[in-house]
KOLTI-865905 format. One record per residue (C-alpha): residue number from 1; chain; residue in three letters; x, y, z. Coordinates in Angstrom, 3 decimals, padded with zeros to 6 digits, always signed. Example, Ala and Ser with C-alpha at 12.3 -4.5 7.8 and 13.67 -1.06 7.14 Angstrom:
- 1:A:ala:+012.300:-004.500:+007.800;
- 2:A:ser:+013.670:-001.060:+007.140;
This chain:
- 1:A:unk:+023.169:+035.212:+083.304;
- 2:A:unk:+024.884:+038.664:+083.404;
- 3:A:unk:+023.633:+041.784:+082.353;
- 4:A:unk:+023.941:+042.699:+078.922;
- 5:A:unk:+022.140:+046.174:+077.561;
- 6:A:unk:+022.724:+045.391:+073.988;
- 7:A:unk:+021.307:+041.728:+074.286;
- 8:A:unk:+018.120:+043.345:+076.079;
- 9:A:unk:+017.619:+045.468:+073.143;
- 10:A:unk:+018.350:+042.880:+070.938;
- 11:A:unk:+015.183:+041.238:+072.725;
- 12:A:unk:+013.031:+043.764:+072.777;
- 13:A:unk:+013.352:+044.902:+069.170;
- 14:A:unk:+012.700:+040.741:+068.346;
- 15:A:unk:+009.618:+040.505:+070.254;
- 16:A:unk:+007.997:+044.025:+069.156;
- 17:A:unk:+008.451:+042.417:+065.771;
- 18:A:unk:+006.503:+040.007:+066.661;
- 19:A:unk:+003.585:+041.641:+068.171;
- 20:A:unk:+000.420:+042.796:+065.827;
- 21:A:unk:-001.079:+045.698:+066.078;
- 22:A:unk:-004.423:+044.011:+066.650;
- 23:A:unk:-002.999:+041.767:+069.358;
- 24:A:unk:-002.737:+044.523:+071.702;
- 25:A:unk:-006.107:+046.286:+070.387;
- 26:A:unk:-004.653:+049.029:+068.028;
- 27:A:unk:-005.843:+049.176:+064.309;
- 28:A:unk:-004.698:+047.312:+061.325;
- 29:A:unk:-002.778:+049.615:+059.241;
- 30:A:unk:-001.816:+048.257:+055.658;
- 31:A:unk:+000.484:+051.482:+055.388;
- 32:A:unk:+002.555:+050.378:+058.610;
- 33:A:unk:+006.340:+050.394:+057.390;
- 34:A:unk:+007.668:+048.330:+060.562;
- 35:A:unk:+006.938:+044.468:+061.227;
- 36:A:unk:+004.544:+043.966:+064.189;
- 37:A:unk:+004.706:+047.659:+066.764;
- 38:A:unk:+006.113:+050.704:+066.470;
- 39:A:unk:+008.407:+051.970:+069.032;
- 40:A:unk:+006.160:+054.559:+069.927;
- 41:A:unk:+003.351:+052.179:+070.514;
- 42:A:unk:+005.582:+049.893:+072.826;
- 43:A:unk:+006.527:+052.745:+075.016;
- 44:A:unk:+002.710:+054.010:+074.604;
- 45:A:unk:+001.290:+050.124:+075.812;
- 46:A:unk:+004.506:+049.982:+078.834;
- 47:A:unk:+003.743:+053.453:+080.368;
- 48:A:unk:+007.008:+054.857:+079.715;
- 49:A:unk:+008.519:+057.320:+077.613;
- 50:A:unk:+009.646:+056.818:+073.564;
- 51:A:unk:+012.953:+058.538:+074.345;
- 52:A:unk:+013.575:+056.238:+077.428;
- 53:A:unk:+012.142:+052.885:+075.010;
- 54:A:unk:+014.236:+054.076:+072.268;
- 55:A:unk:+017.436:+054.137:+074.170;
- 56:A:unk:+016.471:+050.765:+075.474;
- 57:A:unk:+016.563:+049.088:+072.198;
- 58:A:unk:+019.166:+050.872:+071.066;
- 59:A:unk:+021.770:+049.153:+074.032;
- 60:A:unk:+021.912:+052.123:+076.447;
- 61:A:unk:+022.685:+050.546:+079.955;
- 62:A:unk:+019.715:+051.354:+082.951;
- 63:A:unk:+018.774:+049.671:+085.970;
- 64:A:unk:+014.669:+048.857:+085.054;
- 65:A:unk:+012.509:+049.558:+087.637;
- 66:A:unk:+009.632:+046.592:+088.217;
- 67:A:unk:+007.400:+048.468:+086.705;
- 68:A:unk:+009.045:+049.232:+084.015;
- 69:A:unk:+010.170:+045.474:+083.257;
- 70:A:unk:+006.121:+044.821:+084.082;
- 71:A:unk:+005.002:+047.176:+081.629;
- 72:A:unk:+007.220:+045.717:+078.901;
- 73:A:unk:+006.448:+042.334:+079.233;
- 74:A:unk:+002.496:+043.344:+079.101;
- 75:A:unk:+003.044:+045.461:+076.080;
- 76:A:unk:+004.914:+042.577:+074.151;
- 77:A:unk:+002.425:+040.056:+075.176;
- 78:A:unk:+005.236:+038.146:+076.830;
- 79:A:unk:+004.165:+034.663:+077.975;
- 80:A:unk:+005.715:+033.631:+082.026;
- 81:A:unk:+008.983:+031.842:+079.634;
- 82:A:unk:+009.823:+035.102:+077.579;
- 83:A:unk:+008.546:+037.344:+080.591;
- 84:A:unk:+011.250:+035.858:+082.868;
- 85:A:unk:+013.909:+035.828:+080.450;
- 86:A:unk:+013.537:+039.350:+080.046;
- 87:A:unk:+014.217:+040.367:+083.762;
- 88:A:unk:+017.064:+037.904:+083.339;
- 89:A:unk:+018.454:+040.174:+080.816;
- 90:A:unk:+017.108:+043.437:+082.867;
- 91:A:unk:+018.046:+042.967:+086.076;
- 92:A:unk:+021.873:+042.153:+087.215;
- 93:A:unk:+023.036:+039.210:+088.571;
- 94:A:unk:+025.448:+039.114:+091.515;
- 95:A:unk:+028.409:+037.379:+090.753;
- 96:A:unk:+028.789:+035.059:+093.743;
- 97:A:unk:+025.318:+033.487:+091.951;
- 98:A:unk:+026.490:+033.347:+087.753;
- 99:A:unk:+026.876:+030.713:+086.217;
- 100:A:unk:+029.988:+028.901:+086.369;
- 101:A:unk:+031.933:+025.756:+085.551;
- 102:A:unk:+029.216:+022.623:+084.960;
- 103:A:unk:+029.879:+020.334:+088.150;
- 104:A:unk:+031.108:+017.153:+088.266;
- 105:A:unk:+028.593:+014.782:+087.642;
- 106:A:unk:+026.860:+012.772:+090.595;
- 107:A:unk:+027.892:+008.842:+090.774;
- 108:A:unk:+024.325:+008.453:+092.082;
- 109:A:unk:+022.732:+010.365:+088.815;
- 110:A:unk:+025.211:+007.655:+086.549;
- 111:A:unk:+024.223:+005.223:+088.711;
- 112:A:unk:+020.553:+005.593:+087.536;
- 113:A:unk:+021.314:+006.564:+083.969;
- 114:A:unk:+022.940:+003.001:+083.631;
- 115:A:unk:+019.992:+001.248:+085.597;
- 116:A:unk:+017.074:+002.715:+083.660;
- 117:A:unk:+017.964:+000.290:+080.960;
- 118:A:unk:+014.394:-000.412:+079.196;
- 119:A:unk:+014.623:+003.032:+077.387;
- 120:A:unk:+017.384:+005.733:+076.166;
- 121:A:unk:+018.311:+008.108:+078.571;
- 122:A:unk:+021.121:+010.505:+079.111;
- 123:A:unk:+021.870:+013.844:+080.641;
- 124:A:unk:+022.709:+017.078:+079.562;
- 125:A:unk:+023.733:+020.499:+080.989;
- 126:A:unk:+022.549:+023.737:+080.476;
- 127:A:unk:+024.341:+024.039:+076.958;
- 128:A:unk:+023.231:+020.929:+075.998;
- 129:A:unk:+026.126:+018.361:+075.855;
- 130:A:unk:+026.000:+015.452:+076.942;
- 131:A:unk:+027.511:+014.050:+080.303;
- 132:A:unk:+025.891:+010.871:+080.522;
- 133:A:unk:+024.192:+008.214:+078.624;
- 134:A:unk:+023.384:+004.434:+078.987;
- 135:A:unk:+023.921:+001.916:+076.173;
- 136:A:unk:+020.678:+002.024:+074.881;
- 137:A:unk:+020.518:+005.982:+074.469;
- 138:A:unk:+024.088:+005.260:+072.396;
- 139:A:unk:+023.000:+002.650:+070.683;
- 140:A:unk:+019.878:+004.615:+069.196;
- 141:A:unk:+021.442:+008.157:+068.977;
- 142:A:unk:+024.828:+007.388:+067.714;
- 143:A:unk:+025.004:+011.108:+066.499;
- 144:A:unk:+025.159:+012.913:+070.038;
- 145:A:unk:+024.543:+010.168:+072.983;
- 146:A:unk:+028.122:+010.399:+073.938;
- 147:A:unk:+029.658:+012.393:+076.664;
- 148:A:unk:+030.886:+015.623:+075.268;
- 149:A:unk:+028.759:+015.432:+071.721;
- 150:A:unk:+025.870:+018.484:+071.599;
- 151:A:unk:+022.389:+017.424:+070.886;
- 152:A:unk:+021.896:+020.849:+069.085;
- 153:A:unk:+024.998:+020.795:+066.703;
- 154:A:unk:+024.143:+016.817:+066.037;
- 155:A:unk:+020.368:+018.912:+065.257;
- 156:A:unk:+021.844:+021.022:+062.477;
- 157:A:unk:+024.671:+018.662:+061.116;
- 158:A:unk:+021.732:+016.249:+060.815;
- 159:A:unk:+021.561:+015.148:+056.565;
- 160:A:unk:+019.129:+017.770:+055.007;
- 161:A:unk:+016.398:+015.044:+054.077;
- 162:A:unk:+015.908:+014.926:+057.591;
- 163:A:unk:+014.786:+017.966:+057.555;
- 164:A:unk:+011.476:+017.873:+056.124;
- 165:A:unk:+009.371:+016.529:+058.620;
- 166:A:unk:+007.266:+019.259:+060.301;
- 167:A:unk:+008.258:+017.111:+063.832;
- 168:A:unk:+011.916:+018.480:+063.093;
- 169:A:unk:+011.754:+021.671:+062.580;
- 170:A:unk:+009.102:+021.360:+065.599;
- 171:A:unk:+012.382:+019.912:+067.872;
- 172:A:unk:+015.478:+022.341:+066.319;
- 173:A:unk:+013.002:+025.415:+067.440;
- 174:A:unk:+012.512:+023.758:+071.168;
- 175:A:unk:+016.576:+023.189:+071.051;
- 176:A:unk:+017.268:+026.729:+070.154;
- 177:A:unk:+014.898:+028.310:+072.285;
- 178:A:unk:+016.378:+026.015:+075.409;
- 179:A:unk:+019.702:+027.093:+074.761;
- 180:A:unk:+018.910:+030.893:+074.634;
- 181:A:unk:+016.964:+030.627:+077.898;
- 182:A:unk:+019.034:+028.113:+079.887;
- 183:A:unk:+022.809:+029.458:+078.397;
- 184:A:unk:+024.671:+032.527:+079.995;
- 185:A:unk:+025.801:+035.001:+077.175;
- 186:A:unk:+029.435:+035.474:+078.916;
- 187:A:unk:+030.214:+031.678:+078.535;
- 188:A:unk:+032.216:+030.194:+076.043;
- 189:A:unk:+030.650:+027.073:+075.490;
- 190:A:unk:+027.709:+028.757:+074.355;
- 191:A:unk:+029.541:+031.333:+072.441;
- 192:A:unk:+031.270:+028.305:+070.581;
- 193:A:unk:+028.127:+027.153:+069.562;
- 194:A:unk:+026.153:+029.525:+068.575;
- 195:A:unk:+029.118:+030.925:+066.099;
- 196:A:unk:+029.548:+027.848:+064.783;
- 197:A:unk:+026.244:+027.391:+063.451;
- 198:A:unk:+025.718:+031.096:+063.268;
- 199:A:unk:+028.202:+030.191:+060.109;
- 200:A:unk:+027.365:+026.830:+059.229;
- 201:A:unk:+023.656:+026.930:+058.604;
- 202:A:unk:+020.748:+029.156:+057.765;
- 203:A:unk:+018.334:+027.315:+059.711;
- 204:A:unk:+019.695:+028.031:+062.883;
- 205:A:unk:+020.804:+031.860:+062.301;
- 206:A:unk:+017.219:+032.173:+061.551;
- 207:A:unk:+015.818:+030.546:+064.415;
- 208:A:unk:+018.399:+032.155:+066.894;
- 209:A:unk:+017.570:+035.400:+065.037;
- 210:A:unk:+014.078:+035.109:+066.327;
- 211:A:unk:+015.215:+035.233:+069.841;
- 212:A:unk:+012.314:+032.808:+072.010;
- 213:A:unk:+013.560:+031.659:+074.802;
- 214:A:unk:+011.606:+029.161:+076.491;
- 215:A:unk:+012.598:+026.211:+078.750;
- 216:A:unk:+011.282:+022.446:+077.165;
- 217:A:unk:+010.136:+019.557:+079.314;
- 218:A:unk:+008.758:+017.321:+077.122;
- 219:A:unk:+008.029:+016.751:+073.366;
- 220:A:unk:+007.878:+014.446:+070.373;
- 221:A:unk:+011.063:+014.327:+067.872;
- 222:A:unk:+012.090:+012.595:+065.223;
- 223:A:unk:+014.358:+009.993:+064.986;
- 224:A:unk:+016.793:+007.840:+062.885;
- 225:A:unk:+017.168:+004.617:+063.699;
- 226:A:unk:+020.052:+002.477:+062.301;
- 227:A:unk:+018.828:-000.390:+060.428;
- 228:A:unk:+015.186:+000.350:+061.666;
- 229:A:unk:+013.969:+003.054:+059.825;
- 230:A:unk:+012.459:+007.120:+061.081;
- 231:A:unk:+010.164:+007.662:+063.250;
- 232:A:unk:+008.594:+009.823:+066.365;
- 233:A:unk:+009.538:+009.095:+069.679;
- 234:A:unk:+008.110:+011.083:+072.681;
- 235:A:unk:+010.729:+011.980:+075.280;
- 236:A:unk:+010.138:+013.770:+078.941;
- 237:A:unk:+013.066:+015.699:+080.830;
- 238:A:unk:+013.647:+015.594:+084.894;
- 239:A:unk:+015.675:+018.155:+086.521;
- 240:A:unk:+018.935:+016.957:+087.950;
- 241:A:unk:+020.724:+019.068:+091.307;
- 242:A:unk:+023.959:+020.664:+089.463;
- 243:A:unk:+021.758:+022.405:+086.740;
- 244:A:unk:+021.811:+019.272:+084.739;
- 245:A:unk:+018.633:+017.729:+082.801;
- 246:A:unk:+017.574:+013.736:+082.621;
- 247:A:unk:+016.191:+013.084:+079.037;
- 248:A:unk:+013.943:+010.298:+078.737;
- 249:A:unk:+013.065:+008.560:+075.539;
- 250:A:unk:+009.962:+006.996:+076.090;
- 251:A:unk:+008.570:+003.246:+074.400;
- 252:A:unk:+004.800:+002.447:+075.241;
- 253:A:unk:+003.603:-000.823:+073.778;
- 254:A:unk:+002.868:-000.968:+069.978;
- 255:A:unk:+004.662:+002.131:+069.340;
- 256:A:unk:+007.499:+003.014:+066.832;
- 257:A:unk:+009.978:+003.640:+069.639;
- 258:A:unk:+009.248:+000.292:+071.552;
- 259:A:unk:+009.623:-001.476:+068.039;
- 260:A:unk:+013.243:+000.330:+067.337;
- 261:A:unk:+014.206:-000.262:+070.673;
- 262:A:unk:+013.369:-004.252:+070.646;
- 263:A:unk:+015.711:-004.068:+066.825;
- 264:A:unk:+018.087:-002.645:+068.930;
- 265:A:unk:+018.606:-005.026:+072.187;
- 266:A:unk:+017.819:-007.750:+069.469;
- 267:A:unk:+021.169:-006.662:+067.240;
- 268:A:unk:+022.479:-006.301:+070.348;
- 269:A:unk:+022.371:-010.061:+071.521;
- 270:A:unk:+023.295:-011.406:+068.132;
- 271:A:unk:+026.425:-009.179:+068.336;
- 272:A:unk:+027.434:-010.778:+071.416;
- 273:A:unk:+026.355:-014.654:+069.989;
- 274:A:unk:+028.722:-013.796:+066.653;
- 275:A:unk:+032.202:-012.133:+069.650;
């Protein structure tokens, strides 16, 4: 990720929002004008000056000292995910070791996608498109399990009755937060998508607006199944070498997913009985 100044203060103003004055032992003022810290209390809690935090939020371009950086992510209350993403914004990145082009995709890693047939999987890159998937993954995701769809625009062009389960706005949060921490600013893939749903829909400017940025490994989401019905399924990532991501879609016995996926291989034979 390269260093942008007005992206760090974009950051920092986001997460002093979200910090309570009694979460970092200061008094509970019901006069308090701002939402979560003052600036002066940031700079106050980080050791450093208001003039030199000011400037900081305000896009001014400095090279951060490790204290600094380590007295910022203490005063926001910045968990290791949001602490890390910080000094990815802070600190510059040599060029030789930016992000480029996603790599061609192993024939071993396809390989593997195609033989774990018992469950949906596929593979993604850091922006989240697809580069692989295996029949069953397309068969039950027919919204984004194709190479080249997005499982976070198929997220937000899902129908809005979708919507209302707590489990989905649980998984769009996970999605944007993964795409801020994972995505590099300068590339535009990521600038693609983020503008289009910057323009599209309300739910995402809002959840991109509250800048987490957190890497996901696991989860529960909800999902459509054609001629089955909606329901939960619990799904667990694996890194892949290339920057690339295995989902998993998992199916223990007596379970909603192991049920949709038996409908599934089930219209799947009596397809190939009726060709």
């Amino acid at each position: 990720m390269t260093t942008d100044s007005s992206l760090l203060g974009d950051y920092l103003r986001a997460r002093r929002a979200r910090v309570q004055p009694q979460d970092v032992g200061l008094p509970d003022d019901r006069n308090r004008r701002v939402r979560g810290l003052r600036r002066e209390e940031v700079a106050d809690l980080a050791g450093i000056s208001l003039e030199y935090y000011t400037r900081l939020e305000q896009g001014h371009p400095y090279q951060l000292s490790a204290s600094v950086l380590a007295g910022l992510t203490r005063a926001l209350r910045l968990d290791p995910a949001s602490a890390e993403y910080l000094y990815r914004l802070a600190l510059p990145v040599p060029a030789m070791h930016r992000a480029g082009p996603a790599a061609p995709l192993s024939p071993l890693v396809t390989a593997l996608v195609d033989q774990w047939a018992g469950i949906p999987v596929y593979v993604i890159d850091r922006n989240q498109d697809v580069r692989a998937t295996n029949d069953l993954a397309k068969a039950m995701f027919r919204e984004f399990a194709l190479p080249g769809a997005n499982c976070v625009l198929a997220t937000f062009t899902a129908p809005t009755d979708h919507r209302a389960p707590e489990s989905w706005q649980r998984t769009a949060r996970t999605l944007v937060a993964a795409l801020r921490f994972r995505g590099d600013p300068s590339d535009p893939r990521l600038q693609e998508i983020v503008g289009e749903l910057s323009v599209r829909d309300p739910d995402f400017r809002a959840m991109w607006a509250d800048h987490e940025a957190r890497p996901y490994d696991s989860g529960v989401a909800p999902v459509l199944v054609e001629g089955f019905g909606l329901g939960d399924i619990a799904w667990q990532m694996l890194n892949v070498p290339g920057d690339l991501f295995m989902v998993l879609w998992l199916a223990p016995p007596n379970t909603f997913a192991a049920a949709a996926i038996a409908h599934l291989n089930g219209a799947s034979v009596r397809r190939d009985l009726a060709s």
